[in-house]
C-alpha positions, 0 to 999 in steps of 0.5 A: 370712949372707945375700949379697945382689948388688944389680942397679940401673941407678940408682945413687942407688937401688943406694947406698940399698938398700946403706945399708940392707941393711948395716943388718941383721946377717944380709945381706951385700951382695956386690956392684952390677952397673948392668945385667943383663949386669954382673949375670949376670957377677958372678953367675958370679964372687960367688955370691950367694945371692940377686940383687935384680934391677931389671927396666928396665936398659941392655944386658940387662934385668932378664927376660933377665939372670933367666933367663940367671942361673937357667939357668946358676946354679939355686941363685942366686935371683932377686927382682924390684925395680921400680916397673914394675906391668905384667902382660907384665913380671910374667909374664915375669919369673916365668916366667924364673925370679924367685922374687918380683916386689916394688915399690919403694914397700915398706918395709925392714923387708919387703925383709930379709923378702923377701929372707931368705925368697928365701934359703930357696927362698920364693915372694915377691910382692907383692899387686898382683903376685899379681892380675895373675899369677892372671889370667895363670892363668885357665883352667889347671889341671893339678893332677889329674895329681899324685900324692897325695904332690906334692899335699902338697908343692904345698900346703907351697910355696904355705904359703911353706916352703921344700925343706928345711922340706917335708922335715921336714914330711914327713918325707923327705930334701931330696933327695926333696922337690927330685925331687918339686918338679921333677916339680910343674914339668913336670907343670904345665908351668910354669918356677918354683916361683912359677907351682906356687905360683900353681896350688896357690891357683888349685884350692883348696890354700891360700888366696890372700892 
């Protein structure tokens, strides 16, 4: 299962997303939080495995709660929902730490997608996202301090596998595979397996979409 806590400060839309969700047998939603201080508390108290995070809320916005949340609880992953389509906003998500930036004119069948792919440690974003993101990356590239070995690890992210898929790939513990994604991070100086992702198309190791 798939626990799933929805942060929204509608609440016609935190009820639609539930009534949905509970419609697919491998998601579970534990919770609902109406602002982002509601869901970095219950973060702390539910343990998701993944927050469905609305970016323009009262009390704490969705960036704040994102990064306050992947600081304190790395192993919760965070994906973005919202109609907001603005470059400062995607960027700044992303770089709190959002594994995915999605709008919410998509379909159910491609948020339970999205959202078992989250659980997975799966980059996750939506087109138009992706064209603001790569232009935020315009002129960056630090790829050729990696070493051989991250270069394939870079690559298997930006094909959307997730640690313990790379792992198999290569044939490496998990453990190994996290140590090389933490040095992809800082020898590219970036906050989230997203922006790594972000790179790796950026010079050539996947193709964008």
């Amino acid at each position: 299962m798939i626990r799933v806590l929805i942060a929204d400060d509608h609440k016609v839309v935190r009820q639609g997303l539930r009534l949905f969700l509970r419609m697919d047998p491998d998601i579970e939603i534990v919770g609902e939080a109406a602002n982002g201080a509601e869901a970095v508390e219950l973060a702390r108290q539910l343990m998701p495995d993944v927050v469905l995070m609305d970016i323009l809320m009262p009390v704490m916005d969705g960036i704040a709660a994102t990064a306050a949340i992947r600081k304190e609880l790395p192993e919760i992953e965070v994906l973005g929902l919202t109609s907001v389509l603005e470059e400062k906003t995607i960027v700044e998500i992303m770089r709190a730490g959002a594994i995915g930036y999605l709008l919410k004119d998509l379909d159910g069948e491609e948020l339970c997608r999205s959202l078992r792919a989250a659980a997975a440690g799966q980059v996750q974003l939506a087109p138009s996202a992706l064209t603001h993101l790569m232009h935020e990356l315009h002129g960056q590239s630090q790829v050729e301090k990696l070493t051989g070995r991250e270069k394939q690890v870079l690559q298997l992210l930006g094909q959307g596998q997730s640690n313990k898929q790379i792992a198999r790939s290569l044939h490496l513990r998990e453990e190994t595979v996290k140590t090389h994604v933490s040095n992809i991070l800082h020898k590219l100086g970036v906050q989230s397996r997203t922006q790594a992702v972000l790179y790796a198309m950026r010079n050539g190791l996947m193709p964008a979409p």
